[in-house]
SEPADO-335040 format. One record per residue (C-alpha): x, z, y. Coordinates in steps of 0.2 Angstrom, whole numbers, plus 5000, padded with zeros to 4 digits. Layout:
N
<pt><X>X</X><Z>Z</Z><Y>Y</Y></pt>
...
This chain:
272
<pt><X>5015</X><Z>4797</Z><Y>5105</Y></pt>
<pt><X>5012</X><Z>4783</Z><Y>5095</Y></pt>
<pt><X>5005</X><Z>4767</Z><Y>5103</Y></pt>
<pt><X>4992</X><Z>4756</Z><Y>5096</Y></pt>
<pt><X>4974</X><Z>4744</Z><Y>5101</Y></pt>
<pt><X>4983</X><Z>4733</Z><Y>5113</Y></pt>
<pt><X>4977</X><Z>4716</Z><Y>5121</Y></pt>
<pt><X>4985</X><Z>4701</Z><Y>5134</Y></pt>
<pt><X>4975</X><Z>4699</Z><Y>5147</Y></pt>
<pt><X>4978</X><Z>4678</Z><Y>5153</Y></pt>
<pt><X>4975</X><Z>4675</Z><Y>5171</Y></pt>
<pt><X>4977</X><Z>4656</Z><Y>5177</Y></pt>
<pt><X>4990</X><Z>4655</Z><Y>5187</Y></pt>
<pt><X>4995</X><Z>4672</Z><Y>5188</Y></pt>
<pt><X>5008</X><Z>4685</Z><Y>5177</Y></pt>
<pt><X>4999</X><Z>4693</Z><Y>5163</Y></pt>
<pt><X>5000</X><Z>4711</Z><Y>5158</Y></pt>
<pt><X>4998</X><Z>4719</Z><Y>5141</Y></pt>
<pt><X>4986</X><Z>4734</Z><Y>5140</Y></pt>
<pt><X>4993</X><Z>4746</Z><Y>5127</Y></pt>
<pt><X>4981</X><Z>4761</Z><Y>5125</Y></pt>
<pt><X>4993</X><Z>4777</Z><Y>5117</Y></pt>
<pt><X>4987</X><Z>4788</Z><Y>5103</Y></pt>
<pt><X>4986</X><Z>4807</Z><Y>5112</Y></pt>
<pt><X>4984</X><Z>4824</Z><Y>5104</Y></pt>
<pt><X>4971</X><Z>4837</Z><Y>5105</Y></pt>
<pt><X>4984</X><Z>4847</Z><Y>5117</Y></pt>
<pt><X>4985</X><Z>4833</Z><Y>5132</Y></pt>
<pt><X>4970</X><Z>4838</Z><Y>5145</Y></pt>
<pt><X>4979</X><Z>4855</Z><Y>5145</Y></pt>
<pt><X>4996</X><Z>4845</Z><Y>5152</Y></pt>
<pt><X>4985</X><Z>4835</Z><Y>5163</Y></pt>
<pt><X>4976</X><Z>4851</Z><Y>5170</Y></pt>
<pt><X>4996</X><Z>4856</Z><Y>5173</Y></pt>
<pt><X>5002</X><Z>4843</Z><Y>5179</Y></pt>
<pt><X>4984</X><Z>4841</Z><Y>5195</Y></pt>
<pt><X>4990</X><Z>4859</Z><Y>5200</Y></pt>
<pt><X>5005</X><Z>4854</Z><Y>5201</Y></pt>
<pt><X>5002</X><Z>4840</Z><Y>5212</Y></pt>
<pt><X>4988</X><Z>4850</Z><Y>5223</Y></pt>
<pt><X>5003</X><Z>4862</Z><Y>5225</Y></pt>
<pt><X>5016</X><Z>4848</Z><Y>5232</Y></pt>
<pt><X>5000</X><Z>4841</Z><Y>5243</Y></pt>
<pt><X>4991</X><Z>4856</Z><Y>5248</Y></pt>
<pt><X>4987</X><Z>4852</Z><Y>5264</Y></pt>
<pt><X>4980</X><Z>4833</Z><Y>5259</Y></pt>
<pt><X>4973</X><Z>4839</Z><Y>5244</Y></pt>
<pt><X>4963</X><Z>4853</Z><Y>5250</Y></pt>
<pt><X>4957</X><Z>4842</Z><Y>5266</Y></pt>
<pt><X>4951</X><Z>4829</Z><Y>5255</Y></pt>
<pt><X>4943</X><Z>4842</Z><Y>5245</Y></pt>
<pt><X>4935</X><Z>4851</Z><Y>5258</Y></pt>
<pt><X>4927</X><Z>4833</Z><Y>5267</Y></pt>
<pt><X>4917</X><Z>4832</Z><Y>5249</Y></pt>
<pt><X>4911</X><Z>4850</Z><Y>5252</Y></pt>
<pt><X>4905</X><Z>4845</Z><Y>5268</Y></pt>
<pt><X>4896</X><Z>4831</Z><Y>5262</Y></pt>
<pt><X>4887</X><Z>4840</Z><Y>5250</Y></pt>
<pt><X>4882</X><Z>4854</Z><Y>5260</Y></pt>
<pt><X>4875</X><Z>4844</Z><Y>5275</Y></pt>
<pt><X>4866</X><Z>4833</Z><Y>5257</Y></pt>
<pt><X>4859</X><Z>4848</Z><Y>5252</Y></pt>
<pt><X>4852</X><Z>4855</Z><Y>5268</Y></pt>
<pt><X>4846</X><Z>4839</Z><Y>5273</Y></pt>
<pt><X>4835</X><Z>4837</Z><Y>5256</Y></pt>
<pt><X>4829</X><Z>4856</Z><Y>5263</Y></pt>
<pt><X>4825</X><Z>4850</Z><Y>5279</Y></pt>
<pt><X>4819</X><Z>4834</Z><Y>5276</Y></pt>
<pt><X>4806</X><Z>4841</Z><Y>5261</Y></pt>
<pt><X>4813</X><Z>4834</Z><Y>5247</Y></pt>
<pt><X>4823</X><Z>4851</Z><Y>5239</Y></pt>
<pt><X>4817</X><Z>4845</Z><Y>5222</Y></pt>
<pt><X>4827</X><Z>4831</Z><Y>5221</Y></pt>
<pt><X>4844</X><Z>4843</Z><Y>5223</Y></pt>
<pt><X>4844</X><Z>4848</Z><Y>5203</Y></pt>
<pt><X>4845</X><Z>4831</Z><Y>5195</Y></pt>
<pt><X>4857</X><Z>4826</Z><Y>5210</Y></pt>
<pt><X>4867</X><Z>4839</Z><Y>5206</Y></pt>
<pt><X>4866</X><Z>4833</Z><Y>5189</Y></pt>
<pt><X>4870</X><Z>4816</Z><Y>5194</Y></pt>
<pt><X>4888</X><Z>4820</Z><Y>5201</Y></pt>
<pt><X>4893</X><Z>4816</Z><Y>5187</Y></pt>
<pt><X>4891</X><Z>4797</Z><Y>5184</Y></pt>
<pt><X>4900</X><Z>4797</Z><Y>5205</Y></pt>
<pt><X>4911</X><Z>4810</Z><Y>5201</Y></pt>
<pt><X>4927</X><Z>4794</Z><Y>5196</Y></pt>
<pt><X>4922</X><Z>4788</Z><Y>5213</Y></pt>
<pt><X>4925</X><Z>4803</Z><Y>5223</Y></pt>
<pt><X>4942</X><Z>4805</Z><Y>5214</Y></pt>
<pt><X>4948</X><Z>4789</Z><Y>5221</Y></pt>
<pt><X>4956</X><Z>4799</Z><Y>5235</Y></pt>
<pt><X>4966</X><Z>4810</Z><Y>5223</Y></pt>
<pt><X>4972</X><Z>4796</Z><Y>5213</Y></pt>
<pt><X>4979</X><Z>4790</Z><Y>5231</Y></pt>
<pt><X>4989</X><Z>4808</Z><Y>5234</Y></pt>
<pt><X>4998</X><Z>4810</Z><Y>5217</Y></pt>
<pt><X>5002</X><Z>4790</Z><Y>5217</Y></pt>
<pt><X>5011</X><Z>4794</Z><Y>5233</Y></pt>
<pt><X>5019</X><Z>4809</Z><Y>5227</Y></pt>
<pt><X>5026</X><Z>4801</Z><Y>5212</Y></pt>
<pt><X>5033</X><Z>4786</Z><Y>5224</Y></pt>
<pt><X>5044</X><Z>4799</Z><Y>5233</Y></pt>
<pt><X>5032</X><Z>4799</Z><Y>5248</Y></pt>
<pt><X>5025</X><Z>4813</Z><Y>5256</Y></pt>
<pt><X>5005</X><Z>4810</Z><Y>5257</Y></pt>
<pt><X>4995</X><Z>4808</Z><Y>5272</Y></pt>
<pt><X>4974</X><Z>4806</Z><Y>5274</Y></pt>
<pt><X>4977</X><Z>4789</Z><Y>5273</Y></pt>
<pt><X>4982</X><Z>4790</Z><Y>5256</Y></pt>
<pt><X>4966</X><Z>4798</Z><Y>5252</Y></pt>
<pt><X>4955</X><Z>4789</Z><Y>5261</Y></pt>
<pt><X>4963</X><Z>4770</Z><Y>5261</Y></pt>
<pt><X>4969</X><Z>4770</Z><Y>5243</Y></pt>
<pt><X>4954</X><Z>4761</Z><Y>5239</Y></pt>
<pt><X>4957</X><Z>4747</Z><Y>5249</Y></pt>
<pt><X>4970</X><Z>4735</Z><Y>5242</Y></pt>
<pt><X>4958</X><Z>4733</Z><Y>5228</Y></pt>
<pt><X>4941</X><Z>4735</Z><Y>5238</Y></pt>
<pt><X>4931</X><Z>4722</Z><Y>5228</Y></pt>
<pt><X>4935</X><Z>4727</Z><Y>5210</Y></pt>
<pt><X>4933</X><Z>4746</Z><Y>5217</Y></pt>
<pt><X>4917</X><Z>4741</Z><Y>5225</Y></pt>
<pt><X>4909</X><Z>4734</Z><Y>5205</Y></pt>
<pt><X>4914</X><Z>4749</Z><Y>5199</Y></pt>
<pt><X>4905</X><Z>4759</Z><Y>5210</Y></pt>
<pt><X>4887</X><Z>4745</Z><Y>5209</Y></pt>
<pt><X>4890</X><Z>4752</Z><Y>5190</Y></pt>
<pt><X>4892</X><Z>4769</Z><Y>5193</Y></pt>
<pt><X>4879</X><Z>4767</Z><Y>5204</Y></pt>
<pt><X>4868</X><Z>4760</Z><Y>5190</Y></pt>
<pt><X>4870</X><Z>4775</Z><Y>5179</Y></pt>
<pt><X>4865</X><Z>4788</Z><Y>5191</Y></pt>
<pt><X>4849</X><Z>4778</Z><Y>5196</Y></pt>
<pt><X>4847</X><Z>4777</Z><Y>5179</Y></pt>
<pt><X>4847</X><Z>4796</Z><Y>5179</Y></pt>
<pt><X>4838</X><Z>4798</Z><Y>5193</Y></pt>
<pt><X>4821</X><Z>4788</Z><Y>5185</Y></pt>
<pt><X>4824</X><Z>4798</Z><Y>5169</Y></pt>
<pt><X>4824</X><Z>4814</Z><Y>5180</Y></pt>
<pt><X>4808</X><Z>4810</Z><Y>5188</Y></pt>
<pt><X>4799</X><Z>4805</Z><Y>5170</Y></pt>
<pt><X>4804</X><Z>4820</Z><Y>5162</Y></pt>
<pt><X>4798</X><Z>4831</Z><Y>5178</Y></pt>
<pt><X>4781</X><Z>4821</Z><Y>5176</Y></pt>
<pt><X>4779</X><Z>4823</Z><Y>5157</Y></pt>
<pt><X>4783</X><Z>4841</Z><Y>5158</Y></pt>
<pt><X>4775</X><Z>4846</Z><Y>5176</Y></pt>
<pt><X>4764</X><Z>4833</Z><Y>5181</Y></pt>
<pt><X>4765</X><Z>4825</Z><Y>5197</Y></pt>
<pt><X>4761</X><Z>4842</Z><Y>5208</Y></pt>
<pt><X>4778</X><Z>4846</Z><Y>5218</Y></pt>
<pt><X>4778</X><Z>4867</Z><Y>5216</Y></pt>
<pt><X>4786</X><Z>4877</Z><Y>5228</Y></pt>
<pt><X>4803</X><Z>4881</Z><Y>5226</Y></pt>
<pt><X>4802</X><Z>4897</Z><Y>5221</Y></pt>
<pt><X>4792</X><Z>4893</Z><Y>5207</Y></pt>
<pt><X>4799</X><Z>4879</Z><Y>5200</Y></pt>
<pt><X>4817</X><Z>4886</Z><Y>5198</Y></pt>
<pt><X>4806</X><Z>4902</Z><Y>5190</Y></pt>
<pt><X>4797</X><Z>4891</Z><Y>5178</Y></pt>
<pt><X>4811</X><Z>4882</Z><Y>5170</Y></pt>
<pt><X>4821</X><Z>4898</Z><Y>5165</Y></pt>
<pt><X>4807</X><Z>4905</Z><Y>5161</Y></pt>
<pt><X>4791</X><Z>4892</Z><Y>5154</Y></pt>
<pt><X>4790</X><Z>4881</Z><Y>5138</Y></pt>
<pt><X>4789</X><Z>4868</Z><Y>5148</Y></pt>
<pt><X>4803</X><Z>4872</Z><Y>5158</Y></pt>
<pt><X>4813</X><Z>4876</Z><Y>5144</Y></pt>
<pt><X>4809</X><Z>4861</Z><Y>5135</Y></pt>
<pt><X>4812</X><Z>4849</Z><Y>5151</Y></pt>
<pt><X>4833</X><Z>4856</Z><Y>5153</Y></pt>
<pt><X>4834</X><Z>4855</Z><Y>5133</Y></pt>
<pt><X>4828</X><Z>4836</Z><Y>5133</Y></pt>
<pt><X>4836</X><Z>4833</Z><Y>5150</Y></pt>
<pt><X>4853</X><Z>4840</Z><Y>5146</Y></pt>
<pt><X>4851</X><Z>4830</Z><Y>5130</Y></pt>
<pt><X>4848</X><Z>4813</Z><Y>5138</Y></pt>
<pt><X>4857</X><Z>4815</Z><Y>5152</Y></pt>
<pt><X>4873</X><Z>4820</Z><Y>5142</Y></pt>
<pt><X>4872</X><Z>4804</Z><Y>5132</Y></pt>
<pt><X>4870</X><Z>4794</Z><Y>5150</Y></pt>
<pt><X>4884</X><Z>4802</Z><Y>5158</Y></pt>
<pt><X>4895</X><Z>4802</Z><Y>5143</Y></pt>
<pt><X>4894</X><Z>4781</Z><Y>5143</Y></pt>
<pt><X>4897</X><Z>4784</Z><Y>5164</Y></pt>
<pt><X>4912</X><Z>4794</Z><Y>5157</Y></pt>
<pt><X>4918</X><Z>4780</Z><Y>5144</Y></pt>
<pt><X>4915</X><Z>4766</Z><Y>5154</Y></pt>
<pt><X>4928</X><Z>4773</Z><Y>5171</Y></pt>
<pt><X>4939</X><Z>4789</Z><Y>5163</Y></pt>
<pt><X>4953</X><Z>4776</Z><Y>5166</Y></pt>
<pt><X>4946</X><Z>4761</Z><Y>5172</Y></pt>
<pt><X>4947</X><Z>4768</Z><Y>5190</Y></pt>
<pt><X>4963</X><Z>4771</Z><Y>5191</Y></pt>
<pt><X>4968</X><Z>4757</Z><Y>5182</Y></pt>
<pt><X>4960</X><Z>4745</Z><Y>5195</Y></pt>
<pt><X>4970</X><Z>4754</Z><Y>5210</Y></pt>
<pt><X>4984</X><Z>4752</Z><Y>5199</Y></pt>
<pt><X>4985</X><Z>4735</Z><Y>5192</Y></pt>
<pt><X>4980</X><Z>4717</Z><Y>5198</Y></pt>
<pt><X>4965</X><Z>4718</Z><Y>5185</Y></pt>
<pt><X>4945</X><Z>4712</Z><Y>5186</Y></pt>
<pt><X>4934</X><Z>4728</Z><Y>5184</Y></pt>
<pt><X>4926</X><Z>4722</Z><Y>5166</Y></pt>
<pt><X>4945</X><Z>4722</Z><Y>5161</Y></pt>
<pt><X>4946</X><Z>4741</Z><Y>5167</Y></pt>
<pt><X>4930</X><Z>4745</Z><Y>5160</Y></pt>
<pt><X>4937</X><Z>4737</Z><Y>5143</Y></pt>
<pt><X>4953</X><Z>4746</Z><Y>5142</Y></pt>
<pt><X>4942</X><Z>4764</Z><Y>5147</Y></pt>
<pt><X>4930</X><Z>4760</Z><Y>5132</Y></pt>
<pt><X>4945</X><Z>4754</Z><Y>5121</Y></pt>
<pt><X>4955</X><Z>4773</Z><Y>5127</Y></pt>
<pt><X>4939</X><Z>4781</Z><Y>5121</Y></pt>
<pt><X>4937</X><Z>4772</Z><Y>5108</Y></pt>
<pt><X>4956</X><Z>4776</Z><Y>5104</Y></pt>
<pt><X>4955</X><Z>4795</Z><Y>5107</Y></pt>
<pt><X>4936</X><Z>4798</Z><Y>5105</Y></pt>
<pt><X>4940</X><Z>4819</Z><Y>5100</Y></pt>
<pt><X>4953</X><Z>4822</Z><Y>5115</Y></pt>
<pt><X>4942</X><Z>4813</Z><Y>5128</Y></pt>
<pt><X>4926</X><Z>4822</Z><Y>5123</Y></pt>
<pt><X>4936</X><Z>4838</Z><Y>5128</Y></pt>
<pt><X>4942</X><Z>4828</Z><Y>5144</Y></pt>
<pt><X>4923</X><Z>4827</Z><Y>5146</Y></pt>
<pt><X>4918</X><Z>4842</Z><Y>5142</Y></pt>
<pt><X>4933</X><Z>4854</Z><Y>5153</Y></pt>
<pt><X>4929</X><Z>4841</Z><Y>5169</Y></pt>
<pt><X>4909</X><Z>4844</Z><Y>5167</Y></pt>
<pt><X>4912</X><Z>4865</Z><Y>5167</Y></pt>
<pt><X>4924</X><Z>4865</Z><Y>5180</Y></pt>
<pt><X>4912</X><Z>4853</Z><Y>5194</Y></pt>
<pt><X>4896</X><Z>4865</Z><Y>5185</Y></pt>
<pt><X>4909</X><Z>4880</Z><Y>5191</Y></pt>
<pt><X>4912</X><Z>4872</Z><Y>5208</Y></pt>
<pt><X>4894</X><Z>4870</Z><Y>5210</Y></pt>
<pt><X>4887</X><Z>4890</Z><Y>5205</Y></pt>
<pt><X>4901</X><Z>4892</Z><Y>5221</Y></pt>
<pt><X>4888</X><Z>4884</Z><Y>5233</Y></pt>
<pt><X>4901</X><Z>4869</Z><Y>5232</Y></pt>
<pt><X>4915</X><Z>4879</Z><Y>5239</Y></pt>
<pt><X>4925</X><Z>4878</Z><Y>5226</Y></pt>
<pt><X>4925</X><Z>4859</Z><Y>5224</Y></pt>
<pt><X>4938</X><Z>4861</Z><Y>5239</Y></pt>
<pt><X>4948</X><Z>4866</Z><Y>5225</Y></pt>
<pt><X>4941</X><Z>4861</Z><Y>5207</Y></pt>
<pt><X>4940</X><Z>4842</Z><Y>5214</Y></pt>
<pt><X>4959</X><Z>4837</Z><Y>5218</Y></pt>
<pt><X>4966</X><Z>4845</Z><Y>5204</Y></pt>
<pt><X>4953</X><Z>4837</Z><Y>5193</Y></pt>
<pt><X>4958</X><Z>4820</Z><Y>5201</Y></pt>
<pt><X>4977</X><Z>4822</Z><Y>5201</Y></pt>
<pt><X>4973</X><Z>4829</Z><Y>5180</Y></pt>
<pt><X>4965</X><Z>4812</Z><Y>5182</Y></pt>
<pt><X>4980</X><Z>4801</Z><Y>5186</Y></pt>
<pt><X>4990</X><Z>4809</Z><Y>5175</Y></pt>
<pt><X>4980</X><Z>4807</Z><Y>5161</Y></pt>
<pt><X>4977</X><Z>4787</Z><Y>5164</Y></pt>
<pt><X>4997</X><Z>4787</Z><Y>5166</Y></pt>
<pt><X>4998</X><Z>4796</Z><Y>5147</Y></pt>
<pt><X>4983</X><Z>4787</Z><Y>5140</Y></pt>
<pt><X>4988</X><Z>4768</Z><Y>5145</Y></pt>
<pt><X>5003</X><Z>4758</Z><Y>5148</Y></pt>
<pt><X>5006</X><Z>4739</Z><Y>5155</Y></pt>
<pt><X>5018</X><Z>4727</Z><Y>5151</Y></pt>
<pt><X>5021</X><Z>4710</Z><Y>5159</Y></pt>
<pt><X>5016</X><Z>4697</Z><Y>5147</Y></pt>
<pt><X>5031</X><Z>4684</Z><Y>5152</Y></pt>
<pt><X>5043</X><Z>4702</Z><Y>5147</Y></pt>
<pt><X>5033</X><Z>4699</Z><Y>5131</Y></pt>
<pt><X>5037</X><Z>4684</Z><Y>5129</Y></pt>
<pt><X>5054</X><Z>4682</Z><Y>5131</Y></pt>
């Protein structure tokens, strides 16, 4: 691998690192993919629970929206996963972390790896946060352009996009847009995320070296992209039980990548 696009981030006060963002090939995501079944193997237990809690969630979501009324807002949810998707692998990040340090991971790993950096963490998710509202009021304006403001019954909706003009023309111009959205949600956290629970770093400095990694590899991570958008659609078509599955190994392929994708070097080492 051949290493370029570096930058030294200066902290008053504090040791410096230099972000090095590696040149990867076009066969990488399938060595990431390897290397999260790999680590869901070596974590079962953890992995699979961690997995199974967002599976919950979702389903007590979706039966909720039933109950409460508002079913119609499930599809561009759905959709929306996407842009929180970084978040939810948090936990993951935690379990193959462990692993790689010897240890043998607990639920506290999943569910605390978050909180030696809580603050940065917590601006990553108000921007993550952003996008999907972001999605949400694009959602609701493309439903009212193509449908008008009458809520149909479920039946009939569902029936009228697979089948209508207007239905048709709402997912072509909704996947559209809402590709192009999730795709800068993408850029902005593929590595910033793990780079924030890794290093002593400001979240605009993670969100920088994710762009930069992009940026760097724009063919290989719009395969990344495209491989972790199937397999959650996948998950999904499983009424989310497959999530238990697809979600920690898509997290662990997650670490893995950020540890091939970027490297850190203490700037006094630099230096000297």
């Amino acid at each position: 691998m051949n290493a370029a696009t570096t930058k030294t981030n200066h902290h008053a006060d504090q040791p410096s690192v230099k972000i090095t963002i590696n040149k990867v090939g076009l066969d990488r995501p399938r060595a990431w993919l390897a290397a999260g079944v790999e680590d869901f193997r070596r974590a079962t237990v953890v992995s699979l629970s961690y997995g199974m809690f967002w599976v919950g969630l979702s389903i007590a979501i979706t039966l909720g929206a039933f109950t409460m009324g508002y079913w119609y807002w499930l599809l561009p949810m759905i959709a929306g996963f996407m842009f929180i998707g970084p978040l939810v692998a948090v936990g993951s990040y935690g379990i193959s972390r462990a692993l790689e340090r010897g240890q043998v991971p607990n639920l506290g790993d999943a569910f605390g790896s978050w909180k030696p950096h809580a603050g940065q963490l917590a601006m990553m998710g108000v921007m993550m946060m952003i996008f999907f509202l972001a999605w949400i009021r694009l959602a609701t304006l493309l439903f009212a352009l193509f449908f008008g403001f009458e809520v149909p019954s479920p039946a009939s909706l569902y029936t009228a996009l697979l089948t209508t003009s207007e239905g048709l023309g709402m997912l072509a111009v909704g996947t559209v847009a809402g590709g192009i959205l999730a795709f800068g949600a993408f850029a902005i956290s593929v590595v910033a995320i793990p780079t924030l629970m890794d290093q002593d770093l400001t979240f605009m400095e993670g969100i920088e070296a994710s762009v930069r990694c992009v940026a760097r590899n724009f063919r290989v991570m719009l395969l990344w992209a495209v491989i972790l958008t199937l397999c959650v659609l996948v998950g999904v078509m499983t009424f989310y039980i497959g999530l238990a599955l697809i979600l920690p190994v898509l997290g662990h392929a997650s670490w893995h990548a950020y540890e091939d994708l970027v490297r850190f070097e203490p700037f006094e080492k630099i230096k000297s």
